[in-house]
TIVODO-534719 format. One line per 5 residues: for each residue x, y, z of N, C-alpha, C. Coordinates in nm, 3 decimals, padded with zeros to 5 digits. Last residue first. Example, Ala and Ser with C-alpha at 12.3 -4.5 7.8 and 13.67 -1.06 7.14 Angstrom:
BEGIN
01.285,-00.225,00.708,01.367,-00.106,00.714,01.290,00.003,00.787  01.319,-00.569,00.780,01.230,-00.450,00.780,01.320,-00.330,00.780
This chain:
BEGIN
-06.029,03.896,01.241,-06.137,03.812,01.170,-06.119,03.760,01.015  -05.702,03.943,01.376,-05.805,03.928,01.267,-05.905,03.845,01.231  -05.451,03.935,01.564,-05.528,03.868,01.568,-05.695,03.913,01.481  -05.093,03.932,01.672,-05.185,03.997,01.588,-05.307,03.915,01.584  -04.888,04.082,01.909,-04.974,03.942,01.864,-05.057,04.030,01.754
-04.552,04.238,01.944,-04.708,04.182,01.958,-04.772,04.103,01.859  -04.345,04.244,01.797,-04.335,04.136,01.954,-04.479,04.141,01.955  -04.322,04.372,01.590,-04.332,04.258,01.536,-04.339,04.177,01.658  -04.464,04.693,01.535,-04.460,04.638,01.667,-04.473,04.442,01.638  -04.471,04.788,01.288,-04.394,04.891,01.349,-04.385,04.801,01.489
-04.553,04.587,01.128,-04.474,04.584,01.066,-04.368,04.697,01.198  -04.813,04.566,01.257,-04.699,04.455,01.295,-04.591,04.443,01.244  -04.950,04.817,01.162,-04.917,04.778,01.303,-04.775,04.644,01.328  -04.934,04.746,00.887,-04.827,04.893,00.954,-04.816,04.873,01.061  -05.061,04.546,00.837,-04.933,04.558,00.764,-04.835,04.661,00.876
-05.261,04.545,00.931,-05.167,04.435,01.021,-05.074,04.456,00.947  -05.378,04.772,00.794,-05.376,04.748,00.978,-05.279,04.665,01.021  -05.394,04.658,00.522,-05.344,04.750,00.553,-05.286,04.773,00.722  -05.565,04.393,00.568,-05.438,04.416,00.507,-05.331,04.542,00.568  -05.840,04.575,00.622,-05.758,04.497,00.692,-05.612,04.471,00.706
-05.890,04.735,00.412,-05.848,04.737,00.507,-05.773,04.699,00.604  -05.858,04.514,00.217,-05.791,04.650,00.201,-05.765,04.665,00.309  -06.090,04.372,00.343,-05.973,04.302,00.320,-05.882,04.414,00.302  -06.300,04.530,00.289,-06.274,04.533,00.417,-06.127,04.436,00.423  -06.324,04.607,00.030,-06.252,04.665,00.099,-06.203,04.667,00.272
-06.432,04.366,-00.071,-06.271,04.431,-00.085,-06.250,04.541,00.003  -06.635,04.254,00.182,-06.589,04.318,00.062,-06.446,04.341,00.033  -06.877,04.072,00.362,-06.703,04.092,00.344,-06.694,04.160,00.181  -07.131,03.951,00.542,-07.072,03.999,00.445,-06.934,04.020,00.442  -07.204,03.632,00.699,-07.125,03.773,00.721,-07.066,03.786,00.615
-07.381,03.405,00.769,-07.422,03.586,00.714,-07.321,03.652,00.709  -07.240,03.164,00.736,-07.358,03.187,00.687,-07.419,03.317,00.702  -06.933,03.241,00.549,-06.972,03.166,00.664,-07.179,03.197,00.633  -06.914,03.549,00.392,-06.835,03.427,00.427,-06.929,03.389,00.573  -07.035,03.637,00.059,-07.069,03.629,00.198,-06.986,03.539,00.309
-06.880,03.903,-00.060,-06.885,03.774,-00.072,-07.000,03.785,00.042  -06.800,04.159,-00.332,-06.902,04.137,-00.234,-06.879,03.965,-00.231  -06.640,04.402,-00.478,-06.625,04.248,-00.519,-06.700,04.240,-00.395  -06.678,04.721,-00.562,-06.640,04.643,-00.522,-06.698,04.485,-00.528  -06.768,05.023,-00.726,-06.792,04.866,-00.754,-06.692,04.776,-00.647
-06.786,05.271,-00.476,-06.758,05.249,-00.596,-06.807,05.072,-00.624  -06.900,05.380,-00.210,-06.983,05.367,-00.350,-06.886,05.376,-00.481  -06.526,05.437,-00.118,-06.690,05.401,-00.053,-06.770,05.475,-00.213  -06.252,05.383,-00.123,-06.345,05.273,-00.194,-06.471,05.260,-00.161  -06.188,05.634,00.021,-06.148,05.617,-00.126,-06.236,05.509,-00.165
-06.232,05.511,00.305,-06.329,05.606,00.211,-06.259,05.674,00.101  -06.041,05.337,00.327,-06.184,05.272,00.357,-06.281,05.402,00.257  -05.827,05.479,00.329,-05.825,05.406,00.231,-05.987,05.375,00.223  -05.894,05.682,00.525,-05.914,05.708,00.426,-05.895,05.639,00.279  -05.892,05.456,00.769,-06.020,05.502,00.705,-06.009,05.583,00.582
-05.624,05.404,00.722,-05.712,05.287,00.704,-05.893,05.394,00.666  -05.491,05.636,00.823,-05.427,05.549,00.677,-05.579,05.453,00.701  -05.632,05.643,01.087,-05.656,05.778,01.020,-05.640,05.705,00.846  -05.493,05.476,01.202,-05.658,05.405,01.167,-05.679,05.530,01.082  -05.228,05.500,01.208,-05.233,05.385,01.136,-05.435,05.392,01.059
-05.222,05.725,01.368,-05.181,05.757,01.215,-05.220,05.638,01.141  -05.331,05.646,01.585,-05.396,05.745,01.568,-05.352,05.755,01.398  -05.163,05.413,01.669,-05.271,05.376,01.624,-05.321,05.467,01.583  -04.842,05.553,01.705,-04.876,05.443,01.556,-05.083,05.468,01.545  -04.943,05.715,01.888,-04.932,05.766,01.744,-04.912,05.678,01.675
-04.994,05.484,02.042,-05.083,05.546,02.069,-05.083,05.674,01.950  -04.739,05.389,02.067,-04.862,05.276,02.056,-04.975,05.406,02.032  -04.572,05.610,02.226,-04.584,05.586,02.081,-04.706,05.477,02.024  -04.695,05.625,02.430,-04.717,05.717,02.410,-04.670,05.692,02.213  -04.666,05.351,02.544,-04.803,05.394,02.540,-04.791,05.500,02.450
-04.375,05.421,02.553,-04.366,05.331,02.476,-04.535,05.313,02.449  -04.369,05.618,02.762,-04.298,05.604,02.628,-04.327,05.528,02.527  -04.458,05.470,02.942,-04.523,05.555,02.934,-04.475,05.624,02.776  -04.241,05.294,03.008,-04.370,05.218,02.963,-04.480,05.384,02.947  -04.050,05.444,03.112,-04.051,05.386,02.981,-04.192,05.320,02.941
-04.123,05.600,03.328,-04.124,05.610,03.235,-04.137,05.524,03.069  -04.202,05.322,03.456,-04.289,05.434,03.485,-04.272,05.528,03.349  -03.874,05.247,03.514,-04.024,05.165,03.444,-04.106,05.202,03.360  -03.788,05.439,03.610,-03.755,05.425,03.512,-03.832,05.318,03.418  -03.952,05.418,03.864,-03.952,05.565,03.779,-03.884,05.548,03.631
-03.809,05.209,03.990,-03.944,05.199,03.938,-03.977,05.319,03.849
């Protein structure tokens, strides 16, 4: 069980520098495109959406599922 214990503690411990480096890459993309012109929709009956939240987005399921292809991915 110690070898479990470890490994799954290994494997938290990298999940856990992918997400710290992945959202750090996402917000400074997010604030490179803050008050400039972006493309504005509304999808569905209120919810805004911009380029950059697609940027964003994009970006997240690129690096996360590109570094962890056994997990699920799941996006608005």
């Amino acid at each position: 069980m110690a070898d479990a214990d470890f490994s799954d503690t290994t494997i938290q411990t990298r999940d856990a520098a992918l997400l710290q480096d992945t959202v750090r890459e996402a917000g400074a993309l997010a604030q490179s495109m803050f008050r400039t012109e972006l493309k504005k929709w509304i999808k569905g009956a209120s919810s805004p959406v911009s380029e950059a939240d697609i940027a964003v987005n994009d970006l997240l399921e690129a690096r996360l599922r590109g570094a962890t292809p056994d997990y699920g991915w799941l996006s608005e």
